[in-house]
C-alpha positions as CSV (number, residue, x, y, z in Angstrom):
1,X,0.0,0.0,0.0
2,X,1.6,3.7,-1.3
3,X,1.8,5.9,1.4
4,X,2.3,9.8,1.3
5,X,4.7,9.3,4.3
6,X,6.6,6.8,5.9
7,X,4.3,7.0,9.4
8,X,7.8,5.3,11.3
9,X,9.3,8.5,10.8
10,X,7.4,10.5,12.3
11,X,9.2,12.0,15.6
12,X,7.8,10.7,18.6
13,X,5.8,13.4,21.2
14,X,8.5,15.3,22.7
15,X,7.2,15.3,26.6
16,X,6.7,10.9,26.1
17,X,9.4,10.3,24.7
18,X,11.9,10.2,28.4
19,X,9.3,9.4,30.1
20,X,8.6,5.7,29.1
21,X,11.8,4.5,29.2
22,X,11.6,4.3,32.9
23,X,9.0,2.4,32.9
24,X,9.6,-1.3,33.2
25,X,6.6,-3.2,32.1
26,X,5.3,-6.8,32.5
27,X,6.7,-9.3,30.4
28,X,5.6,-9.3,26.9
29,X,3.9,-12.9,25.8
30,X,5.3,-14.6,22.8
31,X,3.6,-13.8,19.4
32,X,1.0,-16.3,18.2
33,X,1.8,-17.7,15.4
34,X,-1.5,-19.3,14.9
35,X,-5.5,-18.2,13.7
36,X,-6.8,-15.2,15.6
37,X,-5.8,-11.6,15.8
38,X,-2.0,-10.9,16.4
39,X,-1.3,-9.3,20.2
40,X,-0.2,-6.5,21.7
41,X,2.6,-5.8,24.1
42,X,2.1,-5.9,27.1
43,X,4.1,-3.4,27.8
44,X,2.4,-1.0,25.7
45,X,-1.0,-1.8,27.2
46,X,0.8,-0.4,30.1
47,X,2.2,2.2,28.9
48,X,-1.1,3.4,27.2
49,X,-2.5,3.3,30.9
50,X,0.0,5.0,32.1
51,X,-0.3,7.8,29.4
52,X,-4.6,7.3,30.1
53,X,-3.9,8.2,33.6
54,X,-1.3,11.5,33.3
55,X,-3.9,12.5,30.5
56,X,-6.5,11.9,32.1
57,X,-8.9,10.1,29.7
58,X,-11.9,9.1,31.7
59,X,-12.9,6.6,29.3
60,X,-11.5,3.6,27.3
61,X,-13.2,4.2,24.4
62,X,-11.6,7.9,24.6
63,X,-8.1,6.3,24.8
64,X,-8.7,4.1,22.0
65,X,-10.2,7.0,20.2
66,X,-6.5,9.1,21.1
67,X,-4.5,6.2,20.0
68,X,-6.3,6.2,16.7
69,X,-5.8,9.8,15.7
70,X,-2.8,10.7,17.6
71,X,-0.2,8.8,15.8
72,X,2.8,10.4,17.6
73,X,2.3,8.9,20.2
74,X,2.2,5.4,19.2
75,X,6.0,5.5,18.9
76,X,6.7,6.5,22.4
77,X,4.1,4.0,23.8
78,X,5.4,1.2,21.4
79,X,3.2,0.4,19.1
80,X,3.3,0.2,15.5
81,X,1.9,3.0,13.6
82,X,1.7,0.9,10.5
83,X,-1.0,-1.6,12.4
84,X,-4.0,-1.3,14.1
85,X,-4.1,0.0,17.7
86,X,-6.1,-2.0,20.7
87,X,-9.5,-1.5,21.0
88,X,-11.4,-1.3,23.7
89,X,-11.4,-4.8,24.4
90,X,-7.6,-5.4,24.6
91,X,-7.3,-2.5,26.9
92,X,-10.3,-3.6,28.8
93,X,-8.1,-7.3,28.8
94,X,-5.7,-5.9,30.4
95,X,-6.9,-4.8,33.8
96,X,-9.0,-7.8,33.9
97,X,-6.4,-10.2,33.2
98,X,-3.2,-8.9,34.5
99,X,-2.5,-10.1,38.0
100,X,-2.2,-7.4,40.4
101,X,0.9,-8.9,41.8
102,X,3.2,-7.7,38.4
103,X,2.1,-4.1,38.7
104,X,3.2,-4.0,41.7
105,X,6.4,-5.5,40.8
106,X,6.7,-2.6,38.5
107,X,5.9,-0.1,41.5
108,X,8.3,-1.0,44.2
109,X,11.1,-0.7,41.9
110,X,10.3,2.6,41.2
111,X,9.9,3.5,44.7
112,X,13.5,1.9,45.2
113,X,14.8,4.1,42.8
114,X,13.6,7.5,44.3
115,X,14.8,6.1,47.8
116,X,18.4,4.8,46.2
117,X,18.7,7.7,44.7
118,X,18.2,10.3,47.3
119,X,15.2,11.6,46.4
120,X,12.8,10.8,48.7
121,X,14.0,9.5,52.6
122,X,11.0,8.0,54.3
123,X,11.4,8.6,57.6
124,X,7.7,9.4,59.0
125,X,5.1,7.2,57.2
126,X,1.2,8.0,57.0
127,X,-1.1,5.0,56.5
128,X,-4.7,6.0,55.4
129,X,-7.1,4.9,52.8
130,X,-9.8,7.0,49.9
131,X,-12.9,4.9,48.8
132,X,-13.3,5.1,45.0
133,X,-17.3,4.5,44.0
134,X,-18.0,1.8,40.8
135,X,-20.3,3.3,37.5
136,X,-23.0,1.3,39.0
137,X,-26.5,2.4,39.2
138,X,-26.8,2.1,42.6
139,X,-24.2,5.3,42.7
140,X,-26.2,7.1,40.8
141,X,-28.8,9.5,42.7
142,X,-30.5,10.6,39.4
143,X,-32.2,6.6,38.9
144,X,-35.1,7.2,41.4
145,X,-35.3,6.8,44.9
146,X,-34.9,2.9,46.2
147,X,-34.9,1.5,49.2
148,X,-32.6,-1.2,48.7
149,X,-30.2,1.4,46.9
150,X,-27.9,0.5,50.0
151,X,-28.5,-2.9,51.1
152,X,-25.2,-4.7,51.8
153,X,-26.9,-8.1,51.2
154,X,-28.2,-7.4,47.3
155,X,-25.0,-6.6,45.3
156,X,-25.2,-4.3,42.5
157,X,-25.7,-6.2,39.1
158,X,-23.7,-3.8,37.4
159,X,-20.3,-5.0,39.7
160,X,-21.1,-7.8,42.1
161,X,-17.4,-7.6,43.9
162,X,-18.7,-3.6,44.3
163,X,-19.0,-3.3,48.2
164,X,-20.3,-0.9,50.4
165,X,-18.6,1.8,52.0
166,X,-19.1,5.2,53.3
167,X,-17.5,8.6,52.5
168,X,-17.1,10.9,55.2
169,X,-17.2,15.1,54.3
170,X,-16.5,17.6,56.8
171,X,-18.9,20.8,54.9
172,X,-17.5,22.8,57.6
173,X,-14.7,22.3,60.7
174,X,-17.5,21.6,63.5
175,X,-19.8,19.4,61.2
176,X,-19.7,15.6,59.0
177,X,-21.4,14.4,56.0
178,X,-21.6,10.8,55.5
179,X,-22.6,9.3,52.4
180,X,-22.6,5.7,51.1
181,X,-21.4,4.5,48.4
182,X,-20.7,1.4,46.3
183,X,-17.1,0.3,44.8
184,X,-13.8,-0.1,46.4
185,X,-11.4,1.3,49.1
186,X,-7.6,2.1,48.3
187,X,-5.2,1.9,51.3
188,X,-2.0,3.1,51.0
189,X,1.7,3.7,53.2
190,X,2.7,6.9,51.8
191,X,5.8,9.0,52.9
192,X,4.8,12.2,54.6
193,X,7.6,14.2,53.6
194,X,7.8,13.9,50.3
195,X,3.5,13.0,49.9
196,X,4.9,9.7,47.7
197,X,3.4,6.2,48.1
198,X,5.3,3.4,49.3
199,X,3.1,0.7,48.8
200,X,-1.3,0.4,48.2
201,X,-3.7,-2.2,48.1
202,X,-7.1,-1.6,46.7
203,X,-10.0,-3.9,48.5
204,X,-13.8,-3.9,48.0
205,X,-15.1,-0.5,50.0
206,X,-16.7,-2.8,53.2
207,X,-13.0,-3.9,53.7
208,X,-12.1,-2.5,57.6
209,X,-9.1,-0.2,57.6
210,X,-7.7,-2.3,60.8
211,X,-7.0,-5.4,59.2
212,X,-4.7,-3.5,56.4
213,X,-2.5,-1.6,58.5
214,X,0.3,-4.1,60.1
215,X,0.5,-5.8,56.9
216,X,0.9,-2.7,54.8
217,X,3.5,-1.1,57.3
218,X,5.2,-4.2,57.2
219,X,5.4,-4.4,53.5
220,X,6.9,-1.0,53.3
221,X,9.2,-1.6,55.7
222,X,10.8,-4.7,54.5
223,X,10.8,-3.8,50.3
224,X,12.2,-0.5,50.8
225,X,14.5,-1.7,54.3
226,X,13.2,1.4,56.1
227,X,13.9,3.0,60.0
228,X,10.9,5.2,60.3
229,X,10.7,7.5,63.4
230,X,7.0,7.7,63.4
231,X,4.2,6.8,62.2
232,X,1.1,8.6,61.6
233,X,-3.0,7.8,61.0
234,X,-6.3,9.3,61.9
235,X,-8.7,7.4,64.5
236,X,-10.0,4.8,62.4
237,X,-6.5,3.0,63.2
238,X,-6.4,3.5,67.0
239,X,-6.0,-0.3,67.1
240,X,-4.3,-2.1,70.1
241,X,-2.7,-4.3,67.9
242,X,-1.8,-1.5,65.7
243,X,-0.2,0.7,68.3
244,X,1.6,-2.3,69.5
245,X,3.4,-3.3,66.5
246,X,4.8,0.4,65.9
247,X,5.8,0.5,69.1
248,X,7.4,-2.3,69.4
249,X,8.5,-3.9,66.3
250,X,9.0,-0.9,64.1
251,X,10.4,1.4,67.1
252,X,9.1,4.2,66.1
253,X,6.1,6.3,67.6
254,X,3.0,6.6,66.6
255,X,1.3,9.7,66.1
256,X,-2.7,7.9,66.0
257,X,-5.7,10.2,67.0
258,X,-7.8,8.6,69.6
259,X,-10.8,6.8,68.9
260,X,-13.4,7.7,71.1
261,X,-15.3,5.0,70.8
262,X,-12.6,2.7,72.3
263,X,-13.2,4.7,75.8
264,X,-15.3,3.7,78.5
265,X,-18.9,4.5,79.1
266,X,-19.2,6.5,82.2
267,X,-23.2,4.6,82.8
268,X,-20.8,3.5,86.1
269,X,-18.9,5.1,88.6
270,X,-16.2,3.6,91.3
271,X,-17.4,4.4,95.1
272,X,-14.6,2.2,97.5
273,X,-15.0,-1.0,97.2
274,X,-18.2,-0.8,94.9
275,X,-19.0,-0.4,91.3
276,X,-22.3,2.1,91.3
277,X,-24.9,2.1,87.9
278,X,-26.5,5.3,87.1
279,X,-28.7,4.6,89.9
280,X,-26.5,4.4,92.7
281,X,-27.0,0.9,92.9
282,X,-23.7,-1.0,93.6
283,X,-23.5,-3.4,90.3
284,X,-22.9,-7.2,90.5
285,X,-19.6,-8.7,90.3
286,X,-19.7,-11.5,86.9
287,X,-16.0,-11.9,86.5
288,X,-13.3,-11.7,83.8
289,X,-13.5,-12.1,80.5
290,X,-10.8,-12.0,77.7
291,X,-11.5,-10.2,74.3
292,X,-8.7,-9.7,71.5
293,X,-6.0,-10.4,74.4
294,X,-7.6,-8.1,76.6
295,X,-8.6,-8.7,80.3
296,X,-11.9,-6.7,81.7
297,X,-13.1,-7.6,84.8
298,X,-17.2,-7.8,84.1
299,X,-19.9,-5.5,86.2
300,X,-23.9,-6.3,85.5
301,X,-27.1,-4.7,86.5
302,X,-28.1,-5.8,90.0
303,X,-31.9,-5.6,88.7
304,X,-31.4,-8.5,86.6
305,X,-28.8,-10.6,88.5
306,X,-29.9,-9.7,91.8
307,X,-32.9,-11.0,93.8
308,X,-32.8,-8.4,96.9
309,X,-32.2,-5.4,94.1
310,X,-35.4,-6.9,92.0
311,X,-37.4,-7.0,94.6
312,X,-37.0,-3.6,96.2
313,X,-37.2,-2.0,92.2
314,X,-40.0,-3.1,90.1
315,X,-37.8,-0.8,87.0
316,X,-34.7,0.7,87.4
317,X,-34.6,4.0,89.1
318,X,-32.4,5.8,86.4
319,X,-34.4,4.6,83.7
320,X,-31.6,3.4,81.7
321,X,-32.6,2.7,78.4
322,X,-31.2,-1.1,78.3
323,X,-33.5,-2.1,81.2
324,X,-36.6,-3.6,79.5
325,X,-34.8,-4.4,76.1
326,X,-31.7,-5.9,77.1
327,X,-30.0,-7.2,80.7
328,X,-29.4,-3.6,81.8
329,X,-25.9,-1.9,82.2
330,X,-22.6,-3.4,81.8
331,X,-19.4,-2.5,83.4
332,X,-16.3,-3.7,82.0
333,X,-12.5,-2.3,84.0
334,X,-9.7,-3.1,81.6
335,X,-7.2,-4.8,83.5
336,X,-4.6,-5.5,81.3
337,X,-2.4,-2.3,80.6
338,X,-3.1,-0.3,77.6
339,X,-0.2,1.3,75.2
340,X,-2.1,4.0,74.6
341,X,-1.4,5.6,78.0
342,X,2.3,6.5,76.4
343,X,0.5,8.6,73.9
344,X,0.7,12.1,75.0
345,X,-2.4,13.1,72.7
346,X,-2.9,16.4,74.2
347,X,1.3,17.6,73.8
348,X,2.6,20.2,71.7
349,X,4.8,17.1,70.3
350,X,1.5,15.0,68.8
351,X,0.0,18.2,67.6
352,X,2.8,19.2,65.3
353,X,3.6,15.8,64.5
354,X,-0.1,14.6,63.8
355,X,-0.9,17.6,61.2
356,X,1.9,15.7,58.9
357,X,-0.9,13.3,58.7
358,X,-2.7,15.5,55.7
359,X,0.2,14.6,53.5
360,X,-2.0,11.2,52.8
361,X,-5.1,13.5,51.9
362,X,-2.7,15.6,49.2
363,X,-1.4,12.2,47.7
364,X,-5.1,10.8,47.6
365,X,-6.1,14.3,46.0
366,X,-3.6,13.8,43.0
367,X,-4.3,10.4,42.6
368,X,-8.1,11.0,42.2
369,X,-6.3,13.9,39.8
370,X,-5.3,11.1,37.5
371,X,-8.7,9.7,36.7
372,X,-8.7,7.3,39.5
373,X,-11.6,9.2,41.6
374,X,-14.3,8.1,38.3
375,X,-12.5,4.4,37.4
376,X,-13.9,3.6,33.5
377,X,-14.2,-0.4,34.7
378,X,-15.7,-2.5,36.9
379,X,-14.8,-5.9,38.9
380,X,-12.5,-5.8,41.8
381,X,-9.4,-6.9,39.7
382,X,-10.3,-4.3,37.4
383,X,-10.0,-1.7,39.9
384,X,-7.6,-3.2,41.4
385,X,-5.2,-2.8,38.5
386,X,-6.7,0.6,38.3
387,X,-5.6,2.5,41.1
388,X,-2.4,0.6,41.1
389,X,-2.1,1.9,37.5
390,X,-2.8,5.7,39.0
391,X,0.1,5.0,41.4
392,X,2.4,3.7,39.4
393,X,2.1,6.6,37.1
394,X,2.6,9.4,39.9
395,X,5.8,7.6,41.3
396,X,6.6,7.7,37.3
397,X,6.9,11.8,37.1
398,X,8.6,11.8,40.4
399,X,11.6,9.5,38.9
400,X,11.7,11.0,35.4
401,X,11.5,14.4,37.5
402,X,14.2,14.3,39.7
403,X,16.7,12.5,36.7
404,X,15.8,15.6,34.4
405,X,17.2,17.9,36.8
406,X,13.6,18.7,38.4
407,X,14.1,17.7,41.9
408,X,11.2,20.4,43.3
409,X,8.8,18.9,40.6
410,X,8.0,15.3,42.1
411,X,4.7,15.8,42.6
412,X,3.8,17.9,39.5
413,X,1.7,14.5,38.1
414,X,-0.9,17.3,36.0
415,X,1.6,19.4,34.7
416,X,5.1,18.4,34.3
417,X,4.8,16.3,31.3
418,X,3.5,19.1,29.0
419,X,5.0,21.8,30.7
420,X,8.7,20.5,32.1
421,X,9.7,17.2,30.2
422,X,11.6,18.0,27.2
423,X,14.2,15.9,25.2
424,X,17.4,16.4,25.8
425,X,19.2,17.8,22.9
């Protein structure tokens, strides 16, 4: 077929062109030599992501719209601009069938880089976690009014592995706005210094924030061989596990709000040698129990396990509101010493070191930035691959940033390629 031009020659998009080569991508497959369609490279799936994400294409049928009409960037990404480019299906493939495992084989390494290289030193780490919702109907406030819109047992047909979460919003410093939502939940160990991710999981959005912590510290630590001083999260991680493994295996401190729901109920107060309810009735000693390695010593209403107490009170004289509907009060003293008490929450020292913590929020913010906030799949390993794609591309500016001489642009993910990246001449 005569051509006006020879389309190989055309010179590849000046702000890709150095910053693909630093990105190490999956192992291609062998060509098939048999019927069917001929492949891709894997690595140019990737890379065509990768360039989705700093673009921000909400869409895969925008991308593969881009990679049809923009042949100048084929070269940089790749792929032939002599053959056809993927379609929405192979880049659809892709996050569906890529294990999530070999993405983030390509994202330690260039986490390792930053640190080997001296451009980031992680030395206070912030562990916190942004729900992303699904394109599911159920999302979607315009579809009508439904009262099983929310229902955590009936699974959206749209994206059955889409679970349900809530987002919090603070309108204003002294009130909260909480919404649900359907999809998943990204956690993440970022470095508060530098607002760079160390390492992320995305889980469906009912997945606790708890369970993720220690193992995500844990991973950080060992892939990148880090000493942090501190580390840092919001209440949702006040854990006594959680406080105990920074303590005490990672040495550092930790700088975790308090939960208040992990304190005591003051329906009981401690008179001598007595435990008093709300009605100044001394409560009846049950014994200890054991929860999560944690011994309480057990207080119960005397209405209920009391016969001299029933029969002097035909209802409880404080009218507390478990009296008819439950077994009344219960006391429980914690016995077994709690780490929390070598938290100073209230010093000057946790104040200046907690407000670090809204590094996490700024990484999360340009994350979203790169499409990741409105994901254009569904299925968990979908999204999975997704915001692990987002991250990948972020740590991606900051190495090609710092190695082109750009050391105070590591977090310009919107505008350094246009504006900053240029070939070296």
């Amino acid at each position: 077929m005569a051509t006006l031009f020879d389309a190989r020659s055309l010179p590849p998009l000046a702000r890709y062109e150095r910053l693909f080569p630093s990105l190490s991508g999956p192992p291609t497959p062998p060509s098939r030599s048999g019927p069917g369609r001929p492949g891709f490279s894997r690595n140019a799936l990737l890379r065509a992501h990768v360039c989705r994400a700093l673009r921000r294409i909400p869409r895969l049928t925008d991308l593969a719209f881009e990679l049809t009409h923009n042949v100048s960037i084929l070269a940089p990404l790749g792929l032939d601009p002599l053959r056809s480019t993927p379609g929405v299906q192979r880049l659809s493939a892709f996050l569906h069938d890529t294990p999530n495992a070999v993405l983030q084989d390509i994202h330690h390494p260039l986490v390792r880089r930053l640190i080997e290289r001296g451009a980031i030193q992680p030395g206070v780490l912030v562990i916190d976690s942004c729900p992303i919702p699904v394109a599911v109907r159920q999302n979607n406030l315009k579809t009508g009014p439904r009262a099983n819109r929310f229902d955590k047992t009936q699974p959206p047909k749209g994206d059955p592995d889409a679970g349900l979460g809530v987002r919090i919003h603070y309108p204003s410093p002294t009130s909260k706005k909480i919404t649900y939502l359907r999809g998943c939940r990204n956690h993440a160990v970022s470095d508060a210094e530098s607002e760079t991710s160390l390492t992320e999981i995305p889980l469906p959005a009912n997945a606790s924030e708890v369970p993720q912590a220690i193992p995500l510290l844990r991973a950080a630590v060992t892939a990148y061989h880090l000493t942090p001083s501190a580390v840092l999260g919001d209440a949702e991680y006040d854990a006594e596990d959680i406080l105990r493994f920074v303590v005490e295996e990672l040495h550092a401190k930790p700088y975790i709000a308090a939960n208040p729901r992990n304190k005591q109920t003051g329906h009981f107060r401690q008179a001598q040698d007595h435990i008093l309810c709300l009605a100044d009735l001394p409560m009846r000693h049950k014994g200890r129990m054991t929860s999560q390695g944690i011994t309480y010593i057990q207080y119960v209403c005397p209405l209920h396990y009391s016969l001299e107490q029933r029969q002097r009170h035909l209802f409880c004289p404080a009218q507390h509101p478990q009296c008819l509907s439950q077994k009344g009060g219960n006391a429980l003293l914690r016995q077994t010493p709690t780490i929390r008490t070598q938290i100073a929450c209230g010093s000057e020292d946790f104040r200046l070191h907690y407000h670090q913590r809204t590094a996490a929020e700024r990484v999360f913010s340009r994350l979203l930035a790169l499409a990741m906030q409105e994901p254009a799949v569904t299925g968990l390993q979908a999204m999975k691959n997704y915001c692990t794609i987002a991250h990948i591309a972020a740590c991606l500016v900051a190495v090609v940033a710092h190695e082109e001489g750009h050391a105070d642009k590591l977090r310009f993910v919107r505008s350094f390629v246009p504006n900053f990246l240029t070939p070296k001449k």
